[in-house]
C-alpha angles and dihedrals in degrees: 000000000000130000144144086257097059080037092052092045113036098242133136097222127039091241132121125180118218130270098240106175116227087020113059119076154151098295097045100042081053097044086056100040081050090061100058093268135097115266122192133197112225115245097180110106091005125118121229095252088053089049101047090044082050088054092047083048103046096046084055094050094053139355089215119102123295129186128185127218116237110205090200090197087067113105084232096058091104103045089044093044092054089040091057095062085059096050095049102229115186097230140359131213132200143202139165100037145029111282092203093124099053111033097085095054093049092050097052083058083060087251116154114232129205119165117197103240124202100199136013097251079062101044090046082052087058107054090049094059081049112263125171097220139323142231120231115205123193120205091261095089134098120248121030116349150172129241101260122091125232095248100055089028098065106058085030088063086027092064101033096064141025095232129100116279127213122193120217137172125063085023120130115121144060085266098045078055094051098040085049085054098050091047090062105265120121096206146026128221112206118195104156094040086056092053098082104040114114092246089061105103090211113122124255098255090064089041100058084040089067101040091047091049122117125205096272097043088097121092131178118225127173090049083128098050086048097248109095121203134190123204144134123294116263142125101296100041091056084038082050083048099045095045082052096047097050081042089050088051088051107269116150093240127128123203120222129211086178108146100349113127082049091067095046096054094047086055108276089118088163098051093034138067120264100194108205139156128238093245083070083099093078095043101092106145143046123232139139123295096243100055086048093057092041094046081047090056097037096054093039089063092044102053092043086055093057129102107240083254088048093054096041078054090052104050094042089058096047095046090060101053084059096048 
């Protein structure tokens, strides 16, 4: 499975796993460039000596291409973005913020970058400040996210620039590959597929969270304060909902995301927040991350090469050995 995009970054399979601050690292970015994909480390609420420690780990771990994610809202951006030039990453990506003062410098140190894009207007911007390709992520994902769903987001950005496209969010299978593919997109990123895989450093509690969700079990919360977040149901998501609400009806509260992710990643999945996708309902098991990248290629190819009877056959057939 061929693409500019495995062509741009030196994989195998069109295939990058999401930038999750305070959950990807080293052993996980390795574990999915090993595979064939692209793995990144996650910047975003790291500081530059655990970065550059992340880097050291993860080019022992594998000689294949890693790339880092750069969350430009942090107070660090500018420190790690100067720091990555020095460590010699393969590609950068970037969310939350706009990455024009730093792209030329990255690519003069022959860095890939591919910032994740909520809307067309913002993806044509970034082609013209030079960008190698973007990520255009629709509302279904987990973490922090835009208004415009995946479906109607991807030949939107497709059409509006001459770049490679990758889809993200509600992606997690061979098919969502393939639809992604069809849409216009030549790759996919995957952050709540990944979750689950033996080589995520998330606990077990957030692990079977994510595996025993159904397709109603995300909420956003943050939509008042401008920076919209998904994740799973729990205490502190309905707490985050009612404190809007009463904020919304005029209350002088103010409701605070200080520090959550943090406890949910050190185990408090009920008073932190466990930032999922809504694709999470079709994650339902845990495996490598090797043998999740090879089974999404290897769908992928199998259902494109269907007749549309074939393929009616196919998902009939499946659906029924779920239900």
């Amino acid at each position: 499975m061929r693409t500019r995009i495995t062509e741009l970054l030196g994989v195998e399979a069109p295939v990058i796993q999401g930038g999750m601050a305070h959950i990807a690292d080293a052993r996980l970015a390795a574990a999915i460039s090993e595979a064939g994909g692209l793995g990144l480390i996650a910047c975003g609420g790291a500081n530059p000596a655990w970065v550059a420690d992340q880097v050291r780990i993860a080019r022992e771990l594998t000689d294949k291409p890693i790339g880092v994610n750069v969350m430009l809202m942090d107070p660090r951006a500018p420190e790690i973005a100067e720091q990555l030039v020095s460590l010699g990453v393969d590609v950068v990506t970037t969310g939350a913020g706009s990455p024009a003062a730093y792209i030329d410098r990255w690519k003069k140190a022959g860095i890939k970058v591919i910032p994740v894009v909520a809307s067309a207007a913002l993806a044509k911007r970034m082609e013209r400040l030079g960008a190698d390709a973007v990520i255009a992520e629709g509302t279904e994902a987990g973490g922090h996210i835009g208004e415009l769903a995946t479906m109607a987001l991807i030949p939107s950005v497709a059409r509006a620039v001459s770049i490679p496209v990758i889809a993200a969010g509600g992606i997690a299978d061979g098919r969502g590959l393939l639809a992604a593919l069809a849409l216009g997109a030549e790759g996919v990123q995957c952050g709540t597929r990944f979750l689950t895989v033996e080589e995520c450093s998330v606990c077990d509690a957030w692990k079977r969270k994510v595996i025993d969700a159904k397709d109603s079990d995300t909420i956003v919360t943050g939509r008042a304060s401008g920076h919209p977040v998904r994740g799973l149901k729990n205490r502190f998501s309905r707490e985050c909902r009612k404190l809007e609400a009463q904020a919304a009806a005029g209350a002088d509260v103010k409701p605070s995301f200080s520090g959550s992710l943090k406890r949910a990643v050190e185990g408090d999945v009920e008073g932190g927040a466990v930032m999922a996708g809504q694709i999470a309902a079709i994650v339902d098991e845990r495996k490598r991350a090797a043998d999740v990248v090879a089974e999404m290629i290897a769908e992928a190819e199998a259902f494109g090469a269907m007749t549309a009877q074939e393929l009616a056959r196919a998902n009939a057939a499946r659906e029924g050995l779920a239900s």
